[in-house]
C-alpha positions as a LaTeX table, in Angstrom:
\begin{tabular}{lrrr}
\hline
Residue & $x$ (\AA) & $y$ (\AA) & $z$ (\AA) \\
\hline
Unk1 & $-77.42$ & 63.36 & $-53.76$ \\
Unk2 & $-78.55$ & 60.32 & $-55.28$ \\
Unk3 & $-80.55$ & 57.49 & $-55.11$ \\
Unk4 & $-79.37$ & 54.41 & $-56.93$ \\
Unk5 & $-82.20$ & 51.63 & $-55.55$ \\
Unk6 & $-85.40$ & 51.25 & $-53.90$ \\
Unk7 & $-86.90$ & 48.10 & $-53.19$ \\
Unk8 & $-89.34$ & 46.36 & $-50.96$ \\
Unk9 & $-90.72$ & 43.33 & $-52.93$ \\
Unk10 & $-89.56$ & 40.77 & $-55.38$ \\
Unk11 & $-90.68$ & 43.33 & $-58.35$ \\
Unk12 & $-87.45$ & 45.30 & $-57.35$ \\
Unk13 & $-84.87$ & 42.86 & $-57.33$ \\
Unk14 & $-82.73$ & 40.75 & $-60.00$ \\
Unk15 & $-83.52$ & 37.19 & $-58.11$ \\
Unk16 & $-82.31$ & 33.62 & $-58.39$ \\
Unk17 & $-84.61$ & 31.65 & $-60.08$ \\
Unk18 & $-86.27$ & 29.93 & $-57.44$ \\
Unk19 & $-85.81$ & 30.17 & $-53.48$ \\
Unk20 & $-87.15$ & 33.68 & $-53.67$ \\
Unk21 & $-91.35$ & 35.03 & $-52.74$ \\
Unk22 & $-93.05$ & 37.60 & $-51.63$ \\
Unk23 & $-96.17$ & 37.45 & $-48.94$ \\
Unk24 & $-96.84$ & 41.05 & $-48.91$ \\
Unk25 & $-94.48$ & 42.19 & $-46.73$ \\
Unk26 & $-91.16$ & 41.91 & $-48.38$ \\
Unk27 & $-89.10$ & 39.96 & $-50.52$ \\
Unk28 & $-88.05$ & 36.22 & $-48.85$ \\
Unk29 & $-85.29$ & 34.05 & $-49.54$ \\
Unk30 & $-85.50$ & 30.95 & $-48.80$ \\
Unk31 & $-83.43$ & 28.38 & $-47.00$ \\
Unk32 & $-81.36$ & 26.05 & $-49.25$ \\
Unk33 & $-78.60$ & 23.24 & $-49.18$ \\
Unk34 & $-76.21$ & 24.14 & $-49.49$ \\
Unk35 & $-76.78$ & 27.84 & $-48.29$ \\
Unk36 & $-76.70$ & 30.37 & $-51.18$ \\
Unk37 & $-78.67$ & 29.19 & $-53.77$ \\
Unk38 & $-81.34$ & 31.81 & $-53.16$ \\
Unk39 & $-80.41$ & 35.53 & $-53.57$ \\
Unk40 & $-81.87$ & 38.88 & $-54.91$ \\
Unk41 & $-79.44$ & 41.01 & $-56.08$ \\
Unk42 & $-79.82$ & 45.17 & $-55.60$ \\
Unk43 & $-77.83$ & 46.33 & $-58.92$ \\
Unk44 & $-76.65$ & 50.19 & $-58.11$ \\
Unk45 & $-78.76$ & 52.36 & $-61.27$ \\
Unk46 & $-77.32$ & 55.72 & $-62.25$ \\
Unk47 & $-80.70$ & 57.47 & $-61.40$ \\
Unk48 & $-80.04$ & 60.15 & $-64.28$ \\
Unk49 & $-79.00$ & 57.34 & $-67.10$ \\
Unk50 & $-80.38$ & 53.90 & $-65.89$ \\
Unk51 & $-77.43$ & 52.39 & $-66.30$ \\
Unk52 & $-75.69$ & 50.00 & $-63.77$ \\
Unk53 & $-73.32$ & 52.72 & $-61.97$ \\
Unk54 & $-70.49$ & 50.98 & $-59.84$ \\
Unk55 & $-70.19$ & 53.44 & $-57.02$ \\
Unk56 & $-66.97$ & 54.20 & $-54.65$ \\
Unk57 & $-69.14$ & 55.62 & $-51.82$ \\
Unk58 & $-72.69$ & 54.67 & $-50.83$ \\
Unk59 & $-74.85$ & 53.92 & $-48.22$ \\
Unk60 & $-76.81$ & 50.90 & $-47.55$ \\
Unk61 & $-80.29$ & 50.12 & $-45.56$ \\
Unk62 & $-82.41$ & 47.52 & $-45.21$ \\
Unk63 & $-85.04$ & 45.89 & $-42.54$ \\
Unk64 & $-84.48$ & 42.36 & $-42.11$ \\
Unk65 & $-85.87$ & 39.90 & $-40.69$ \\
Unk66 & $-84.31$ & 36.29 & $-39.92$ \\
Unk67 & $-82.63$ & 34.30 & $-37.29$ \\
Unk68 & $-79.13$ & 34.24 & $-38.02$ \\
Unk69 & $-76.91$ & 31.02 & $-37.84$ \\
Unk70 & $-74.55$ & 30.53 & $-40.64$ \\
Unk71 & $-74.30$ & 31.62 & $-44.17$ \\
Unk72 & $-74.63$ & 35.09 & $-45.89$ \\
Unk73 & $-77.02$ & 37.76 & $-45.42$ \\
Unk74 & $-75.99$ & 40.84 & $-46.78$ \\
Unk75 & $-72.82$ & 40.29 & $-49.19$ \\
Unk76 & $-71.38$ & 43.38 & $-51.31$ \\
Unk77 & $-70.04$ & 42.91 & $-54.38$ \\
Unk78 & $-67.79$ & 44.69 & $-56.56$ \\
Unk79 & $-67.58$ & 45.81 & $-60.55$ \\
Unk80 & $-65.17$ & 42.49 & $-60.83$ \\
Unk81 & $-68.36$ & 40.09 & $-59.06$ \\
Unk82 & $-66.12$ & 39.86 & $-55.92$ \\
Unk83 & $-67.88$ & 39.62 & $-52.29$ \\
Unk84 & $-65.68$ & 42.29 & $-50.33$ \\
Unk85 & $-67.86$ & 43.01 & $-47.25$ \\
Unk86 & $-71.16$ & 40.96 & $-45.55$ \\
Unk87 & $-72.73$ & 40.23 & $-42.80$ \\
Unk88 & $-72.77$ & 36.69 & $-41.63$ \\
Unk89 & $-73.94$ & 34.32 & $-39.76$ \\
Unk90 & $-71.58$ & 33.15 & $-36.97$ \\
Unk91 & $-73.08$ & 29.63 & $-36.56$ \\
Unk92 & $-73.85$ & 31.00 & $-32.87$ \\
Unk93 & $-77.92$ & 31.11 & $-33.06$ \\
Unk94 & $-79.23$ & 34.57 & $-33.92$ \\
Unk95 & $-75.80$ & 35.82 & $-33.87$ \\
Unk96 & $-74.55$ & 38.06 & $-37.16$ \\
Unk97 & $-70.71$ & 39.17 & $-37.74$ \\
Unk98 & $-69.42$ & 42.08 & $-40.05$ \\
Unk99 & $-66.73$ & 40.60 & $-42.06$ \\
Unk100 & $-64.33$ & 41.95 & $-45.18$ \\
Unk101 & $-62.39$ & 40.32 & $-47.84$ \\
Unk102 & $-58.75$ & 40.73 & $-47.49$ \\
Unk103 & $-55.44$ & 39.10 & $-47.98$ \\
Unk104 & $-58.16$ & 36.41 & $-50.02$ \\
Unk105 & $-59.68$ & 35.23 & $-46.96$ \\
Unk106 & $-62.72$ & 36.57 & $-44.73$ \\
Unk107 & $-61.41$ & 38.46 & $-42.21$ \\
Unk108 & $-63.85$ & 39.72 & $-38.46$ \\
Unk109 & $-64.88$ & 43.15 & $-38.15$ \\
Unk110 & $-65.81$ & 44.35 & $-34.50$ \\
Unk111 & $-67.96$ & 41.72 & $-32.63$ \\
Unk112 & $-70.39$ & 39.53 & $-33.64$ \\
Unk113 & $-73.99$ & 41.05 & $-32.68$ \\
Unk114 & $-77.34$ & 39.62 & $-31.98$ \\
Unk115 & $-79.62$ & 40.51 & $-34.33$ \\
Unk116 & $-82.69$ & 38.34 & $-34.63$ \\
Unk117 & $-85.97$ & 38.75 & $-35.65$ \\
Unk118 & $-86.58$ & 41.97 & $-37.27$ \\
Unk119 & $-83.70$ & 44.57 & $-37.02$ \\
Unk120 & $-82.99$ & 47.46 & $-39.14$ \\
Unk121 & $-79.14$ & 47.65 & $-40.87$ \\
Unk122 & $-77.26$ & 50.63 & $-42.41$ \\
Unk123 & $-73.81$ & 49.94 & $-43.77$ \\
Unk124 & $-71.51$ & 52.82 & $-45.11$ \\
Unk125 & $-68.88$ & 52.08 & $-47.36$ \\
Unk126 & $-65.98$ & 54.51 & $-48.83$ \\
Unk127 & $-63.64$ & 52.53 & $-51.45$ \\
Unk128 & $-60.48$ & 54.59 & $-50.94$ \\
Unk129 & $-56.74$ & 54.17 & $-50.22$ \\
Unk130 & $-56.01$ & 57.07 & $-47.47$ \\
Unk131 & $-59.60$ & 57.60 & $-46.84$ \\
Unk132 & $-61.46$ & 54.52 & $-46.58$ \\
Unk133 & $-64.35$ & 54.02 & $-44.19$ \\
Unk134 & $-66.22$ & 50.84 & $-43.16$ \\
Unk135 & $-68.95$ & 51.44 & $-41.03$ \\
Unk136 & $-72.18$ & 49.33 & $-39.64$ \\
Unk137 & $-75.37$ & 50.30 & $-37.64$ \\
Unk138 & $-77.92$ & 47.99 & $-36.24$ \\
Unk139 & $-81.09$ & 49.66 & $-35.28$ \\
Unk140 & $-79.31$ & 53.04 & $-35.07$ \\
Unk141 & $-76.68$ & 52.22 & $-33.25$ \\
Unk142 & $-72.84$ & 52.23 & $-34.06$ \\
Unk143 & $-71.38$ & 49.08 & $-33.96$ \\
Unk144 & $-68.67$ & 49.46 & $-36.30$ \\
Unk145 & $-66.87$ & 52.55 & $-37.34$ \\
Unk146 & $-63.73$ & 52.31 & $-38.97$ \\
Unk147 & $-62.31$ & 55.25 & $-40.86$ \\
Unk148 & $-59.23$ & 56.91 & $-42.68$ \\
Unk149 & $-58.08$ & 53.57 & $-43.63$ \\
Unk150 & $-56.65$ & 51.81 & $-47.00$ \\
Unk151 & $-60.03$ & 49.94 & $-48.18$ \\
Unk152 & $-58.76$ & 50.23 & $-52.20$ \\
Unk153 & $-58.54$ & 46.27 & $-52.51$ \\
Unk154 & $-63.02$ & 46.82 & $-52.69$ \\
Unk155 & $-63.08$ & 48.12 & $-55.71$ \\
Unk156 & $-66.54$ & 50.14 & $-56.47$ \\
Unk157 & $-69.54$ & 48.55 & $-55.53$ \\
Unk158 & $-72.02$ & 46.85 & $-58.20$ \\
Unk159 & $-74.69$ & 45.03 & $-56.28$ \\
Unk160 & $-75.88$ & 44.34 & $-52.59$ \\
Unk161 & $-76.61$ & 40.75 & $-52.70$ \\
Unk162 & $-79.71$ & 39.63 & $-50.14$ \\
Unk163 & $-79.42$ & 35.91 & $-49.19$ \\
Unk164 & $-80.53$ & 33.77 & $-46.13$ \\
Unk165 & $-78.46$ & 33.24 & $-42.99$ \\
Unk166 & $-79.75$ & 29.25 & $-42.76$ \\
Unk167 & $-83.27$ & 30.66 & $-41.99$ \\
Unk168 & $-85.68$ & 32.03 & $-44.49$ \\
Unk169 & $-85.49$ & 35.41 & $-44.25$ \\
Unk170 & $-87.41$ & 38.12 & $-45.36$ \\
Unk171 & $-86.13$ & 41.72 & $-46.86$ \\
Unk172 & $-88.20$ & 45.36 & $-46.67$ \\
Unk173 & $-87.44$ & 48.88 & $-47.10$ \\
Unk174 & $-83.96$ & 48.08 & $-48.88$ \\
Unk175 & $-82.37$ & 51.37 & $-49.93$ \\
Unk176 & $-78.98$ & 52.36 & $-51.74$ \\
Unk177 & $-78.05$ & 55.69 & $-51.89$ \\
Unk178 & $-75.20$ & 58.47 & $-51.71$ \\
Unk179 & $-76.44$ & 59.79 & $-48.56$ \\
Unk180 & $-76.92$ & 58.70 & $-44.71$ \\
Unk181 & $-79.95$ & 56.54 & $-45.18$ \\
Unk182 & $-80.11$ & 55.85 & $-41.17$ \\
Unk183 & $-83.84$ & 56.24 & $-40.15$ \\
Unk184 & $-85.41$ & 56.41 & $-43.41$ \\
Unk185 & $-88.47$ & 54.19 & $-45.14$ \\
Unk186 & $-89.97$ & 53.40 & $-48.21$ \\
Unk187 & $-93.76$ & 52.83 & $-48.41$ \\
Unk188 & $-95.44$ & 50.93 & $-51.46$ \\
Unk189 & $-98.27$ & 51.70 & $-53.49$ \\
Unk190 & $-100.05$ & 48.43 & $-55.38$ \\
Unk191 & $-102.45$ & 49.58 & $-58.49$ \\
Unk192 & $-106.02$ & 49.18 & $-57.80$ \\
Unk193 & $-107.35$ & 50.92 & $-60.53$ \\
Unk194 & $-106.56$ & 51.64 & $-64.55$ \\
Unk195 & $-106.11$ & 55.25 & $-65.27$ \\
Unk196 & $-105.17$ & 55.01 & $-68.85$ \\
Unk197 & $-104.42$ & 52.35 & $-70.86$ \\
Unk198 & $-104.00$ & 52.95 & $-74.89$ \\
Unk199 & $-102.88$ & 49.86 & $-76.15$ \\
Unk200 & $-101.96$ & 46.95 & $-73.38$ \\
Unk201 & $-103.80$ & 44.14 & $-72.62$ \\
Unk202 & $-104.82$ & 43.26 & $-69.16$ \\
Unk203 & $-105.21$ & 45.92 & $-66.47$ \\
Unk204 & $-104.14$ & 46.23 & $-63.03$ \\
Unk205 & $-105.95$ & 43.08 & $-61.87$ \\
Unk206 & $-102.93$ & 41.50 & $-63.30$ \\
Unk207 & $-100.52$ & 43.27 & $-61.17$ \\
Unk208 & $-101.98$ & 44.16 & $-58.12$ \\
Unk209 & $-100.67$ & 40.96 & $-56.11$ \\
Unk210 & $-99.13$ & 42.34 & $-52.81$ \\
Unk211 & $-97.46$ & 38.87 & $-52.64$ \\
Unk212 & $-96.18$ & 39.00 & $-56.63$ \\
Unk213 & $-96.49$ & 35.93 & $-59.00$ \\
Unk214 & $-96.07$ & 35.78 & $-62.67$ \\
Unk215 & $-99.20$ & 33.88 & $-63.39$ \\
Unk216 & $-100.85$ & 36.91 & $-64.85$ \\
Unk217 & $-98.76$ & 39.56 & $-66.78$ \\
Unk218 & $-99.76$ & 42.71 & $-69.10$ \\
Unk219 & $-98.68$ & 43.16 & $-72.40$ \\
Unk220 & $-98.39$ & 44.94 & $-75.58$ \\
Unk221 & $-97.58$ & 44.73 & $-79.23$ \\
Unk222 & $-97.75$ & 48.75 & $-79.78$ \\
Unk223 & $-95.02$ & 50.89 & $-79.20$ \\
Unk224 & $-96.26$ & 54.08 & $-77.83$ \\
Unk225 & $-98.84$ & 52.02 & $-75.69$ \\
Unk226 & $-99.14$ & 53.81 & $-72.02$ \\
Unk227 & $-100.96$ & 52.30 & $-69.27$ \\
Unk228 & $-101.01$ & 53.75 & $-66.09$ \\
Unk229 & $-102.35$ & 52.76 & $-62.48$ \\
Unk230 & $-104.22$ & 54.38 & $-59.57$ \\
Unk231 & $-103.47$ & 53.11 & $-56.35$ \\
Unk232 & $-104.19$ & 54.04 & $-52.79$ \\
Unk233 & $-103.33$ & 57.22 & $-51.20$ \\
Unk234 & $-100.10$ & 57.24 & $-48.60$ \\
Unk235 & $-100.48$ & 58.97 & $-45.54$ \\
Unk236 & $-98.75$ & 62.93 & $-45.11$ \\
Unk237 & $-95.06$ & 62.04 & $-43.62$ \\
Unk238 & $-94.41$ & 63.39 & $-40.38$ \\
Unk239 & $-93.52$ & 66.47 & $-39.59$ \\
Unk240 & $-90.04$ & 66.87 & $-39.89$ \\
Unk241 & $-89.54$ & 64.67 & $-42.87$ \\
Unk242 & $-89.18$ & 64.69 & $-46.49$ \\
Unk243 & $-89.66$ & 62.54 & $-49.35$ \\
Unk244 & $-86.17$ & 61.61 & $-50.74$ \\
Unk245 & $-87.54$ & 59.74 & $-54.40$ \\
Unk246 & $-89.36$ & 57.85 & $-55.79$ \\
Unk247 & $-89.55$ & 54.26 & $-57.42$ \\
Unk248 & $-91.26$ & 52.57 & $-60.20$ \\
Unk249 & $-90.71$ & 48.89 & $-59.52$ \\
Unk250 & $-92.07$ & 46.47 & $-61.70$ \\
Unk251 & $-91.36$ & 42.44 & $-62.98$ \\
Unk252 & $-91.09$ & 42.51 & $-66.48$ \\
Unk253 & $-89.60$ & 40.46 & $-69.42$ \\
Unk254 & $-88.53$ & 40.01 & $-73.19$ \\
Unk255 & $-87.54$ & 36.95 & $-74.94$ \\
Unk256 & $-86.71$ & 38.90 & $-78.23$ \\
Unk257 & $-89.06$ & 38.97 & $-81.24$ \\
Unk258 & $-90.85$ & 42.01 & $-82.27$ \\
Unk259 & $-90.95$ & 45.33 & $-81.39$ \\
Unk260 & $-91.44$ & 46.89 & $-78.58$ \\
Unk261 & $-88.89$ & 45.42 & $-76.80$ \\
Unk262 & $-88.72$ & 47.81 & $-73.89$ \\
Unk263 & $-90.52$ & 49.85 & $-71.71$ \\
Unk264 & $-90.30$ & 53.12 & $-69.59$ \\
Unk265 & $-91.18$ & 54.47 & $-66.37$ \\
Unk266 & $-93.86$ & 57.04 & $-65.94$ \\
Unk267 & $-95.29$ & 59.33 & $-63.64$ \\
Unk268 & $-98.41$ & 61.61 & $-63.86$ \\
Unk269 & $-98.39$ & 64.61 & $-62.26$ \\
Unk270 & $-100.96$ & 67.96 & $-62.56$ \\
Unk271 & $-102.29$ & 65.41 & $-65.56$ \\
Unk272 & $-99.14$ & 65.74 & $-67.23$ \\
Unk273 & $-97.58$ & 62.19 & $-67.90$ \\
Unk274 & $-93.83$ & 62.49 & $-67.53$ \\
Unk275 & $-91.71$ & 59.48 & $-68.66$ \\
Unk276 & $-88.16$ & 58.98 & $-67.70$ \\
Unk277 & $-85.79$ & 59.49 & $-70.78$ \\
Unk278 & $-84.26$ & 56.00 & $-70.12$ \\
Unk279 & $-85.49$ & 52.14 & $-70.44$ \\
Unk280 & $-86.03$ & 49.91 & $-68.17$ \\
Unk281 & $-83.12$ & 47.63 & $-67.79$ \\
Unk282 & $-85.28$ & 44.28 & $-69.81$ \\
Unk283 & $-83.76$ & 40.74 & $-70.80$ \\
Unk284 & $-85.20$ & 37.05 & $-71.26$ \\
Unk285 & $-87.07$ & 36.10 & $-68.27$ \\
Unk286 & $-89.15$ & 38.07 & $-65.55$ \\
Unk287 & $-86.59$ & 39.87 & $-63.63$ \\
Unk288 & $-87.11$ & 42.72 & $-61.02$ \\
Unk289 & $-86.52$ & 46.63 & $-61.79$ \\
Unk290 & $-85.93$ & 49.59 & $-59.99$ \\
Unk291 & $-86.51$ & 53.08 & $-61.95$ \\
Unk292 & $-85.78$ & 56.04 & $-59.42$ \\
Unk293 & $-86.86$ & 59.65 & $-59.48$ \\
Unk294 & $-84.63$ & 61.13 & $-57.38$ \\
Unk295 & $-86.47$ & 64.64 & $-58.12$ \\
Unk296 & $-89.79$ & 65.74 & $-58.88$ \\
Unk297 & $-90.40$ & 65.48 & $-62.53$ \\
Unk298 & $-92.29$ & 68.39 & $-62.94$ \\
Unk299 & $-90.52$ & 70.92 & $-61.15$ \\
Unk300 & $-87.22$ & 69.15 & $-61.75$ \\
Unk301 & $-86.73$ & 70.43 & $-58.07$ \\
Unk302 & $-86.60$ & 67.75 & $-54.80$ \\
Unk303 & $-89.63$ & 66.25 & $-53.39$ \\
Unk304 & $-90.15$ & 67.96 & $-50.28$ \\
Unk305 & $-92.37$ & 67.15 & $-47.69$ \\
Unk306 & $-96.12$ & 67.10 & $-49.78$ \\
Unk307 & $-97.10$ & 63.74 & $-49.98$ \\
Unk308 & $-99.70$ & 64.55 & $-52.62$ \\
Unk309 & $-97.30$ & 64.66 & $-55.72$ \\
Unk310 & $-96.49$ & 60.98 & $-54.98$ \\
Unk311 & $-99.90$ & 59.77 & $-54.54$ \\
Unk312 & $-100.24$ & 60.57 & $-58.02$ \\
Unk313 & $-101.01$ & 57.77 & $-60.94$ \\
Unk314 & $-97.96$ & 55.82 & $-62.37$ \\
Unk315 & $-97.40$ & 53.21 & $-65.10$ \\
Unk316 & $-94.98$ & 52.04 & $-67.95$ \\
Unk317 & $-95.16$ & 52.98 & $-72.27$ \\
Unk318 & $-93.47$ & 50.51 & $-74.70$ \\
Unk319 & $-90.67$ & 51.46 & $-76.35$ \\
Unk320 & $-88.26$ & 50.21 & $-79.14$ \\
\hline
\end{tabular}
């Protein structure tokens, strides 16, 4: 079972370099002409290797909120950078339409829906000739369901791309994983405090914007350097639930130059600072990241229910 993106802000997402914000409560994108320009793309990340993992089979959530009209709003794209499924606008105001690639045209799925405002999506998708599976649920509820069919032609998925449906629109709680993600939420934690810091300069006054910017930064010339953040506590999860992962989302860049030239995740748990054995995905410009633990570091067992593991510092150590 694994988790292969969390997101809620800008800091998670590989973006477009303008027509893209965040005010605190998700990641925007912003109207354009023509429609498209702005997008944040949600890049599938092998949770165990950090690489970008192509997958056959996943499932897809996401709260959005926009008034639909025409253009793209969720568009997913395969290894080869092909669109093969979205959901559209239907140039019918705050009407969306599931629609796949086929035959080299876009072809309906099922009705078009209403779905202003704020509305909560989960999309399934099985890449498979015999056993194929296309489905779509808006707040819940089925609205599409097609299975046992020939659905080959998509290919494995690379990315979910987020764009704007002629509105601005605004993203939360996005989610890609290998298991029914109907339901679930991701909460955020912003520093407010340095825990340790052994080498960076600036602190988490830099990076505690709820609505991000890249005015301020941190950096470091020392590999080895580890800072880490406090941040406030999340509320117990109700009773019932469990904690499916965790993410380390953060904005960060490299032009080239000198070493260090990377960075990786940590978490801090019990004291113990545990850093994933991977590094962050980093090239020339700021870019959003996703790093997932999709198990508790120190037990190397699942999260459970205890919410106190998670409210636990975090932070990033340069690397070569």
């Amino acid at each position: 079972m694994a988790t292969y993106f969390i997101g809620t802000g800008v800091e998670s997402f590989v973006t477009s370099p303008t027509l893209v914000n965040d005010n605190g409560s998700g990641l925007g994108v912003v109207v354009s002409t023509p429609l498209g320009l702005g997008f944040a793309d949600a890049f599938l990340i092998d949770p165990a290797t950090g690489d970008r993992t192509p997958q056959a089979s996943l499932w897809f959530h996401t709260v959005c909120n926009t008034i639909p009209l025409d253009g793209p709003i969720i568009t997913f794209v395969n290894a080869q950078n092909v669109g093969v499924l979205r959901i559209f606008g239907t140039n019918v105001f705050g009407m969306a339409q599931a629609q796949r690639f086929q035959g080299g045209a876009w072809v309906n799925l099922g009705d078009p829906v209403y779905c202003r405002d704020s509305v909560t999506w989960d999309i399934r998708i099985v890449s498979h000739p015999t056993a194929g599976r296309i489905g779509v649920n808006l707040n819940g509820v089925t609205l599409l369901n097609r299975d046992g069919i020939d659905t080959s032609n998509m290919g494995e998925i690379a990315k979910v791309r987020l764009q704007t449906g002629t509105y601005d629109t605004r993203f939360d709680q996005t989610i890609i994983a290998s298991y029914n993600t109907i339901g679930h939420t991701v909460r955020r934690r912003v520093p407010n405090r340095d825990v340790r810091n052994t080498g960076w300069t600036g602190g988490f006054a830099d990076v505690d914007e709820t609505n991000n910017s890249d005015a301020d930064t941190i950096n470091t010339s020392t590999v080895g350097a580890v800072l880490t953040f406090g941040a406030d506590d999340l509320s117990q999860v109700a009773t019932g639930n469990v904690i499916k992962a965790v993410g380390l989302s953060a904005r960060i860049r490299n032009d080239g130059g000198d070493i260090p030239r990377n960075a990786a995740a940590i978490l801090t748990l019990g004291g113990v600072e545990y850093r994933k054995p991977y590094n962050i995905l980093v090239g020339a410009g700021f870019s959003g990241t996703s790093t997932v633990f999709d198990t508790n570091p120190a037990t190397g067992q699942k999260w459970g229910a205890d919410i106190a593991p998670v409210n636990q510092p975090f932070g990033l150590v340069a690397t070569e």
